[in-house]
C-alpha positions, -999 to +999 in steps of 0.1 A: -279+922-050-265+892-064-266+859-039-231+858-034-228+892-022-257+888+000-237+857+018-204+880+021-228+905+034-240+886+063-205+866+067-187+901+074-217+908+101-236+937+076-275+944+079-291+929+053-321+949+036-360+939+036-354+938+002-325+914-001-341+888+025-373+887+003-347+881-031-331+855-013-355+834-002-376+833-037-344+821-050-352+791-025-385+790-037-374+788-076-345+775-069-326+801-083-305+799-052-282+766-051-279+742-021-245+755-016-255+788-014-284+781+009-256+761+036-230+791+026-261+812+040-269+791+073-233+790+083-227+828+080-255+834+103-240+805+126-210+824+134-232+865+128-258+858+137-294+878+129-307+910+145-345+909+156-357+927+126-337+903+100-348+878+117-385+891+114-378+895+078-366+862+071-400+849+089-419+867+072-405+864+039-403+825+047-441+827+053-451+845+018-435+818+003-467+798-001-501+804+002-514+816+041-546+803+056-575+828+059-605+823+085-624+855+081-644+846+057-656+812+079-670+838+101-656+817+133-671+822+168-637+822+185-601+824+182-580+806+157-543+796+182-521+766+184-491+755+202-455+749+193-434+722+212-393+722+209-398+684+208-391+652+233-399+617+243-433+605+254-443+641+243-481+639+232-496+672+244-512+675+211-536+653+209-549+660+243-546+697+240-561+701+204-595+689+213-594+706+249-592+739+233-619+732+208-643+720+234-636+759+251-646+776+221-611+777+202-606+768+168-570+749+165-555+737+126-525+722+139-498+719+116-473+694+128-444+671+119-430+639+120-402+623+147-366+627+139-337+617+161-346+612+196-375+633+194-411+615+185-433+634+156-473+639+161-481+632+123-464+597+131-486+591+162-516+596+142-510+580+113-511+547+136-547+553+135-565+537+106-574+552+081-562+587+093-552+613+064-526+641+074-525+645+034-559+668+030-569+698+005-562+733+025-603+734+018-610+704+035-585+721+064-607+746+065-638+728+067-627+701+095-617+730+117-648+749+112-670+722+115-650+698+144-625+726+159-598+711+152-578+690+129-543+676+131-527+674+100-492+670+081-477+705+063-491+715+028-466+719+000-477+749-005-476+762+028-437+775+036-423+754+005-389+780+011-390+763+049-391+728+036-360+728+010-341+756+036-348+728+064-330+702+047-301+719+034-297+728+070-301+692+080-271+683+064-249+709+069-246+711+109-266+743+110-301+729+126-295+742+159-286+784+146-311+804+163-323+829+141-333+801+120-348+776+140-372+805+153-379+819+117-387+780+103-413+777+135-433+810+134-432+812+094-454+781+097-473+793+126-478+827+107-491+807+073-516+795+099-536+825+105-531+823+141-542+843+169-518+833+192-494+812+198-480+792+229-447+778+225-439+749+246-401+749+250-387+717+267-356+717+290-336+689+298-311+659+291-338+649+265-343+680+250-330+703+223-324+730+247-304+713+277-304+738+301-327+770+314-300+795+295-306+779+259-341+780+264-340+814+277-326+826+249-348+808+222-375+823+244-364+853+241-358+856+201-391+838+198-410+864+217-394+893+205-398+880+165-428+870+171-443+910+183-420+920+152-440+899+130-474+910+146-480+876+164-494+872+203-469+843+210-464+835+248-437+808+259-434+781+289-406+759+298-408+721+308-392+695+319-378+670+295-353+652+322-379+620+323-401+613+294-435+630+295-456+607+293-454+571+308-449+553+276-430+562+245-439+550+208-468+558+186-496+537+189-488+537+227-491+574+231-524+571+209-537+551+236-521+573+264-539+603+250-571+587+250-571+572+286-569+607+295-598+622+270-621+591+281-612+600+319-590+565+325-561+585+338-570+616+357-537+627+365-505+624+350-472+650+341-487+651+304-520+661+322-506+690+343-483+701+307-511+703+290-538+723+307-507+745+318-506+755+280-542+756+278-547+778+300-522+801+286-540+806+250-573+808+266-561+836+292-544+852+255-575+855+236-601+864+265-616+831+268-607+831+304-604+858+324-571+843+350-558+808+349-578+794+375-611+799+351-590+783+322-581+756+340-621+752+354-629+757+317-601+731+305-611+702+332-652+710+329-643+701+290-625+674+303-645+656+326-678+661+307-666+639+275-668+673+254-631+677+246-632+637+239-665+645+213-646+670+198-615+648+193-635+617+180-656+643+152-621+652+144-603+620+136-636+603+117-632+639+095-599+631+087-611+594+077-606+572+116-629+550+125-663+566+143-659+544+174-624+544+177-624+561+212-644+538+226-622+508+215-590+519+208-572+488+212-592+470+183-575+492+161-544+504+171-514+484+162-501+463+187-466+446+192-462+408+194-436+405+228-438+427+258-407+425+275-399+438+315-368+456+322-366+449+356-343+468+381-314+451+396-307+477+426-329+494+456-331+531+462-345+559+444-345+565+405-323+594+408-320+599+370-328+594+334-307+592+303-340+604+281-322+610+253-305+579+251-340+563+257-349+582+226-321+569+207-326+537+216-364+537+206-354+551+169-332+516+172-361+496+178-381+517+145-402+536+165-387+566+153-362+573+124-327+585+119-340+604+087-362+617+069-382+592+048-367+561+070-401+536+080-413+532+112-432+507+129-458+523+154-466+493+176-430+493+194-420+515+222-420+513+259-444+518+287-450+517+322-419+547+325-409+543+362-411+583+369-380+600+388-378+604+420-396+569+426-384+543+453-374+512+435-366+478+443-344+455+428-368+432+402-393+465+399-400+475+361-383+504+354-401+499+316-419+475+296-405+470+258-430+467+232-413+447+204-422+430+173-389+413+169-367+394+198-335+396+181-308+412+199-333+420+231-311+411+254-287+435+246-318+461+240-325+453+279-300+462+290-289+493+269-321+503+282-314+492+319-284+517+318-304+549+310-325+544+349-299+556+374-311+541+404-293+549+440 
């Protein structure tokens, strides 16, 4: 079939064949297919949508674009699985749930991406580690995983090239947020993986993609039911993305956030409780644990004993860190020059947060990026997040801004001031 009648297939709400999903996306892949058709593509589904099974197709097809990872032949004692988040501010589950589930007997290759729009990226966290190479051989994948557990990395070129060029036609063309394709761009990488299973993480709130329960209901459900289509074990949670995650927001800071908790300096915290939530979901999955109260014994004996924190630090000197980074963070982490209070100027009780406005706000001060390939700097952010809820008086912190530059911080203090509701 050629391209063009493939698009006025799907724009007129037809089936479209195994067969013709397959064509299509190798002319992505070769670039037989133009950028014009691709967007021509993405809008028809916009306004047809996909049906399960094209959907399923279009993953799968997506996925055979590249190369797939294989772990047979390693001869692993336990279960390959990672976890899938929708994206959000102060959101670095990652790093703390990567080397919990290696320290349970799980073997995690996380695949992950960078911070665009209001949304922070895990690659960018980690790269404001010395030394730290997302860039590695699929080989060397292989080996860190096998040999650490885990290993955090940036996506192959040859893993889901069709993704990558598909992505940022979509990108510019309005047509990120179409279902069917945000769901076949996230398990087509998840499936190149070599998973067991899969937890998806799907965030709900004023700072998240999905802004209320019946979005993420619905990418729930298309995930889930692709997902059994394509042969994966994919459960999903929902969380709350009305407040940041963490207490601080910014790469370096949530390096250091994530360590507190591996080296038992914060014991509790909403990251915390995300995190062995989704833990305790893929061990449950692949048999580790019996029932989520002996996950979550599993997950804080890990914890609590320093193995989840020897797992992350055999990880990260793999990948090229420094071998006593974890037990000095702060002499290698980049750090900003001025720390400056935003301090409250009403009493009563933090009744909201704009989060995606403090998102917005925190690509303005280059922790994050408005597009691909814009620099970052990963000493600025903000910390010491008043949480909701909280009583506060006026002249309390509501943040603390992490800046390498004082120009325009006035008005930065005050754009900021604005997104804590307090009443």
């Amino acid at each position: 079939m050629l391209t063009e009648e493939f698009i006025q297939r799907k724009k007129t709400g037809k089936a479209l064949s195994d067969a013709d999903i397959q064509a299509f996306v190798r002319g992505i892949t070769d670039r037989s297919v133009s950028n014009e058709q691709i967007a021509a593509f993405a809008m028809a589904v916009n306004f047809q949508d996909m049906s399960p099974e094209e959907t399923a197709s279009l993953t799968l097809a997506m996925r055979d674009s590249g190369v797939s990872l294989g772990w047979k032949d390693l001869s692993l004692n336990g279960p390959v699985v990672d976890k899938h988040s929708t994206g959000g501010v102060g959101d670095s589950v990652s790093l703390l749930l990567a080397p919990l589930l290696a320290a349970c007997g799980c073997y995690v290759p996380m695949i992950s991406g960078r911070g665009l729009g209001h949304t922070g990226g895990t690659l960018d966290k980690m790269e404001s580690i010395p030394g730290y190479d997302i860039n590695i051989p699929l080989k060397k994948l292989r080996d860190v995983v096998k040999t650490t557990g885990m290993a955090i990395i940036g996506q192959s070129d040859l893993l889901v090239p069709a993704d990558r060029r598909f992505y940022a036609v979509r990108d510019t063309t309005a047509t990120i947020d179409v279902l069917p394709l945000i769901v076949a761009s996230i398990l087509s990488k998840k499936l190149a993986e070599g998973l067991d299973a899969l937890v998806m993480d799907i965030k709900v709130g004023n700072g998240a993609f999905m802004r209320d329960i019946k979005q993420a209901t619905a990418l729930a459900d298309r995930i889930s039911k692709t997902a059994k289509l394509t042969g994966l074990r994919c459960n999903t949670q929902f969380h709350d993305m009305n407040q940041p995650l963490a207490s601080c927001a910014g790469n370096a800071l949530e390096v250091r956030h994530a360590v507190q908790h591996l080296t038992g300096e914060i014991t509790e915290s909403r990251l915390l409780d995300t995190t062995l939530s989704l833990g305790q979901e893929l061990l449950v999955m692949t048999g580790l644990a019996e029932a989520e109260w002996d996950a979550q014994i599993q997950l804080l004996q890990a914890l609590q004993s320093g193995k989840a924190l020897e797992h992350w630090q055999q990880s990260i000197t793999a990948l090229g860190a420094p071998a006593d980074f974890s037990e000095k963070p702060e002499a290698y982490l980049p750090q900003a020059r001025y720390q400056i209070e935003v301090r409250s100027h009403k009493t009563g009780r933090l009744q909201s947060i704009d989060t995606r406005q403090l998102g917005l706000w925190l690509v303005k001060m280059k922790a994050g990026r408005k597009k691909a390939g814009d620099s970052i700097d990963p000493a600025v952010g903000i910390s010491d997040i008043q949480a909701l809820e909280n009583r506060v008086a006026v002249g309390d912190i509501l943040c603390v801004l992490h800046l390498n530059d004082r120009n325009g911080s006035h008005d930065l203090i005050e754009s900021m001031r604005s997104c804590f509701v307090v009443r």
